[in-house]
C-alpha positions as CSV (number, residue, x, y, z in Angstrom):
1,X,29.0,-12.1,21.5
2,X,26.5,-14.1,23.6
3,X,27.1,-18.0,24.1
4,X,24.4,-20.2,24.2
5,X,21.9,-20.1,27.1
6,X,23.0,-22.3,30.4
7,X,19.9,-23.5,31.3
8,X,17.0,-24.9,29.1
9,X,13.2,-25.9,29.7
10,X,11.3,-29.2,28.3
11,X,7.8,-30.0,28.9
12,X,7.6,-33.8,30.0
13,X,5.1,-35.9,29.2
14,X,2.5,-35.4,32.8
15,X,2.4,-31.9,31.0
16,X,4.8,-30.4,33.9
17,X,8.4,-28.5,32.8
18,X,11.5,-29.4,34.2
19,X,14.6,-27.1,33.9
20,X,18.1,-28.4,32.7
21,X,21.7,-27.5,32.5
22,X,22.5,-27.6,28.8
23,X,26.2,-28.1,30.0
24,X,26.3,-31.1,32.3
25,X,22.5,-32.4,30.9
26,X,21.4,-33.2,34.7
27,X,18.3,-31.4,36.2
28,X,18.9,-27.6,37.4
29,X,19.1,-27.0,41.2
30,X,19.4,-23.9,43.0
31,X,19.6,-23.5,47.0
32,X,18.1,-27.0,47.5
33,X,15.1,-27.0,45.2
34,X,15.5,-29.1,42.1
35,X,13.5,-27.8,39.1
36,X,11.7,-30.7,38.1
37,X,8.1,-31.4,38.0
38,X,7.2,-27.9,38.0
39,X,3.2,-26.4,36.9
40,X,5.0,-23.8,35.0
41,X,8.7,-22.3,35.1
42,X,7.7,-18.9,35.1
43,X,10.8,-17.0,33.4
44,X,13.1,-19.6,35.8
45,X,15.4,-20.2,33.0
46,X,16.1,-16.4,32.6
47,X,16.1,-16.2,36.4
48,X,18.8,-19.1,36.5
49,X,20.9,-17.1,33.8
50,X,21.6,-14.7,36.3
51,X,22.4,-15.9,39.2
């Protein structure tokens, strides 16, 4: 069975995404770079699953 995905994406308002931990509901971040303000999250969320 697979659980629900960690880590989720919303588009904000200024039309940039930011990445989130659907667990704790803070903003994801990964070797120092938080994923906020981003153009576009390029598959980061499925990237994040991984790791």
């Amino acid at each position: 069975m697979i659980g629900k995905p960690r880590f989720g994406a919303r588009k904000e308002l200024d039309e940039t995404w930011t990445i989130f931990d659907r667990r704790t509901g803070k903003i994801a971040e990964r070797s120092g770079l938080i994923m906020v303000r981003l153009n576009k999250f390029l598959g980061l969320v499925q990237i994040l699953e991984q790791i």
